[in-house]
C-alpha positions as protocol buffer text, in pm:
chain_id: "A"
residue {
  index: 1
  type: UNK
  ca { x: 13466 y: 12193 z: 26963 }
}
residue {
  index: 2
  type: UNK
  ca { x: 13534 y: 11839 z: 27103 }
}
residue {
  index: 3
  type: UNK
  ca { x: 13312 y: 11893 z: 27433 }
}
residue {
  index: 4
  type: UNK
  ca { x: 13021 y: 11952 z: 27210 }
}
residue {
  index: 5
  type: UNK
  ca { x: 13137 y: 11650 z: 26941 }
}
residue {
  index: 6
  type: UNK
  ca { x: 13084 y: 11480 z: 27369 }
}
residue {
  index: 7
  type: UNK
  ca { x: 12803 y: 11662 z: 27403 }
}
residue {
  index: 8
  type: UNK
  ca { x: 12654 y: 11523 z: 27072 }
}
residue {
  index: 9
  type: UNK
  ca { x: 12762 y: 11163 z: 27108 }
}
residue {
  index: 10
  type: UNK
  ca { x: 12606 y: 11155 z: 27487 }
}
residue {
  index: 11
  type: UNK
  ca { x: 12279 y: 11280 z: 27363 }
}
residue {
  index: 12
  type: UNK
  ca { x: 12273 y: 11048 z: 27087 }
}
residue {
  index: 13
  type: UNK
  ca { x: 12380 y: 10721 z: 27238 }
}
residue {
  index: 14
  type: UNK
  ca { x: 12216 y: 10803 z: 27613 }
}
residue {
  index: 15
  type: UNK
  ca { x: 11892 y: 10861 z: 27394 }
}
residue {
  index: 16
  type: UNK
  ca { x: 11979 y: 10515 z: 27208 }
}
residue {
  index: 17
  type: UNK
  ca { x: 12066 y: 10301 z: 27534 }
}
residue {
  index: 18
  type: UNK
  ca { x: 11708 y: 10417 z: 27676 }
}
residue {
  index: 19
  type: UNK
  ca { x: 11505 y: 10313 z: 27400 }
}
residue {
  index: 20
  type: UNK
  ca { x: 11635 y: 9972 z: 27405 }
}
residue {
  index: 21
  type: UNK
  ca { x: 11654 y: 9901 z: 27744 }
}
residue {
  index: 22
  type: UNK
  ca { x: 11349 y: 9760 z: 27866 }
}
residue {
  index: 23
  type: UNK
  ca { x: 11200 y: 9977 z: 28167 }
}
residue {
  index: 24
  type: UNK
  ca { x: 11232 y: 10372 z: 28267 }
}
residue {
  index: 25
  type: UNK
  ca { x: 11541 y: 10507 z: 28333 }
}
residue {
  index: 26
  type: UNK
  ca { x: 11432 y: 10864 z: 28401 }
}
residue {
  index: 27
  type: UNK
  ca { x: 11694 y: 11167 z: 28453 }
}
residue {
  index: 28
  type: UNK
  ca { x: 11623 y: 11405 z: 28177 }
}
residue {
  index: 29
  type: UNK
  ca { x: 11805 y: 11543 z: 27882 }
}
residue {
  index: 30
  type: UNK
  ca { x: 12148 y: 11563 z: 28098 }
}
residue {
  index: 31
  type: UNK
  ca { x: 12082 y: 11254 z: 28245 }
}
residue {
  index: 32
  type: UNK
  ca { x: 12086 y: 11108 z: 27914 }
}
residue {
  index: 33
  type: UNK
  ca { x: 12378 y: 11332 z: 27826 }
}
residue {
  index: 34
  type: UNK
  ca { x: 12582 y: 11232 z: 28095 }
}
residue {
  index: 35
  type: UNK
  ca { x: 12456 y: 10814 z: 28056 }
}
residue {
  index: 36
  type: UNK
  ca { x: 12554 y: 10853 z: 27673 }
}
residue {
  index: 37
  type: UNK
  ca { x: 12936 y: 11013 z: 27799 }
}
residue {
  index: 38
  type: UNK
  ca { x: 12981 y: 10749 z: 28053 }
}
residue {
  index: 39
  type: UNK
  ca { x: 12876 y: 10466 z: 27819 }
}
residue {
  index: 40
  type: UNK
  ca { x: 13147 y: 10627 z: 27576 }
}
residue {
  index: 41
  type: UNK
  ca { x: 13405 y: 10544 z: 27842 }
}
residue {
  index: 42
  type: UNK
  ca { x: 13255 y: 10202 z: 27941 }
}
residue {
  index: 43
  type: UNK
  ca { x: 13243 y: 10118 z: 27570 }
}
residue {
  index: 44
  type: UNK
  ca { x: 13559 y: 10240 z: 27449 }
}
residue {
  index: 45
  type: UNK
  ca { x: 13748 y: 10069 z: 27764 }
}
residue {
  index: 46
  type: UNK
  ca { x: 13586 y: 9761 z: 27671 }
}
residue {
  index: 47
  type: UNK
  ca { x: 13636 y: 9747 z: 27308 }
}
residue {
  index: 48
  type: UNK
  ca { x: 14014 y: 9800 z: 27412 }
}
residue {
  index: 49
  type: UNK
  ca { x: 13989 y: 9560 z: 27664 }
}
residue {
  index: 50
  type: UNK
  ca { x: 13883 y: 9265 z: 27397 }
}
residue {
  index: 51
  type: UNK
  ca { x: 14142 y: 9437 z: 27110 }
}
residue {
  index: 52
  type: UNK
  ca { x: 14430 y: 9397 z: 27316 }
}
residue {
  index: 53
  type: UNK
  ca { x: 14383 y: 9200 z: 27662 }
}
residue {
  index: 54
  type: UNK
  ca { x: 14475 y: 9501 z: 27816 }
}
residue {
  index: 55
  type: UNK
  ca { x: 14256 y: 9753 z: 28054 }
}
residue {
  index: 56
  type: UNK
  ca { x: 14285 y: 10126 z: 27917 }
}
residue {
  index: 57
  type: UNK
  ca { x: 14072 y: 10369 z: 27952 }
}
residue {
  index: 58
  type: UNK
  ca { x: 13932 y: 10544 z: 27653 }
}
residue {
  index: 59
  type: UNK
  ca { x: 13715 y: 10667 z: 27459 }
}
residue {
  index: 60
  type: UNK
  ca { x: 13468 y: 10609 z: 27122 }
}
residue {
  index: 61
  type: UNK
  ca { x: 13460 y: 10927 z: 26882 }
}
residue {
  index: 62
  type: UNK
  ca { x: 13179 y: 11065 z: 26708 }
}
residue {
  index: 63
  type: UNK
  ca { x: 13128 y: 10824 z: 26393 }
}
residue {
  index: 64
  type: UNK
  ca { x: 12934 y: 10531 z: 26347 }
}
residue {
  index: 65
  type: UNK
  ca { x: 13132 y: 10272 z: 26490 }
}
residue {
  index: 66
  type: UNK
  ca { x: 13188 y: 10532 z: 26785 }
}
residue {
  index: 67
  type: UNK
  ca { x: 12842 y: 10616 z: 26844 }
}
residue {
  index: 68
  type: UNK
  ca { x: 12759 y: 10178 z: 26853 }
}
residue {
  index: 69
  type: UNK
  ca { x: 13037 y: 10130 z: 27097 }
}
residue {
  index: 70
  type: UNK
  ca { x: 12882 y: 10429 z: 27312 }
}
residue {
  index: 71
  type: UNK
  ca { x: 12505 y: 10289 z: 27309 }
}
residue {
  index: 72
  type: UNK
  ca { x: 12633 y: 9923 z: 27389 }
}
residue {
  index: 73
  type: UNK
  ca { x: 12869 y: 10052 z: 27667 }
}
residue {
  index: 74
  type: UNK
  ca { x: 12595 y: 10302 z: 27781 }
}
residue {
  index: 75
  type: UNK
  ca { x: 12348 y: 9982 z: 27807 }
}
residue {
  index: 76
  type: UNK
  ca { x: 12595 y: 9823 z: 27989 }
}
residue {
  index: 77
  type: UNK
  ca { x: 12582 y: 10102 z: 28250 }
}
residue {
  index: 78
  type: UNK
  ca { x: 12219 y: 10088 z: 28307 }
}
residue {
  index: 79
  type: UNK
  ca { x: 12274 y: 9718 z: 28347 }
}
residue {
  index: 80
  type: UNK
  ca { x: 12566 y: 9766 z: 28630 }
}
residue {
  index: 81
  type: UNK
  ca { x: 12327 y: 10091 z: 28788 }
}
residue {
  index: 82
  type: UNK
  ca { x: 12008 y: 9877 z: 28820 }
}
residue {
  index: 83
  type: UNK
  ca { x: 12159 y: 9624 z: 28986 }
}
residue {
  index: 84
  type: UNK
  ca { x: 12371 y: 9847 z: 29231 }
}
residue {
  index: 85
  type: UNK
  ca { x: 12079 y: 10048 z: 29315 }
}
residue {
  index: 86
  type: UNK
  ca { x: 11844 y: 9753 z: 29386 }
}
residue {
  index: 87
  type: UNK
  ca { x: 12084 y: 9603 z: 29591 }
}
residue {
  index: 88
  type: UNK
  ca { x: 12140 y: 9875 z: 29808 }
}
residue {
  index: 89
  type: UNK
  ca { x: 11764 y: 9945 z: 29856 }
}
């Protein structure tokens, strides 16, 4: 049940992250899937990050809070991919 509660948060705050982010981001339903998951990561490490001073990597759950954390560390990660992938082209 908790790689679907994944699942869910992905979709929700991929989806979220790409309609605020100015542009087109392209990769499809897993692309947003797997953008939502990784902004999960980037988010939640963050958030920890400011809480304590300390790098850890984790994780936001599937709530509210969660899901914000997610879309904010998700736009973050378009952010960082833009700019890698202009660079190198």
């Amino acid at each position: 049940m908790n790689i679907l509660a994944w699942i869910v948060l992905g979709l929700i705050a991929g989806a979220i992250a790409k309609a605020i982010y100015p542009g087109h981001q392209g990769g499809g339903i897993l692309g947003t899937i797997l953008l939502g998951m990784i902004g999960a990561f980037v988010g939640g490490s963050l958030g920890v990050f400011f809480a304590t001073g300390r790098f850890a990597l984790a994780a936001s759950t599937l709530s509210i809070p969660g899901i914000l954390v997610a879309v904010l560390g998700a736009i973050v990660a378009i952010f960082l991919w833009n700019a890698l992938s202009r660079r190198a082209v």
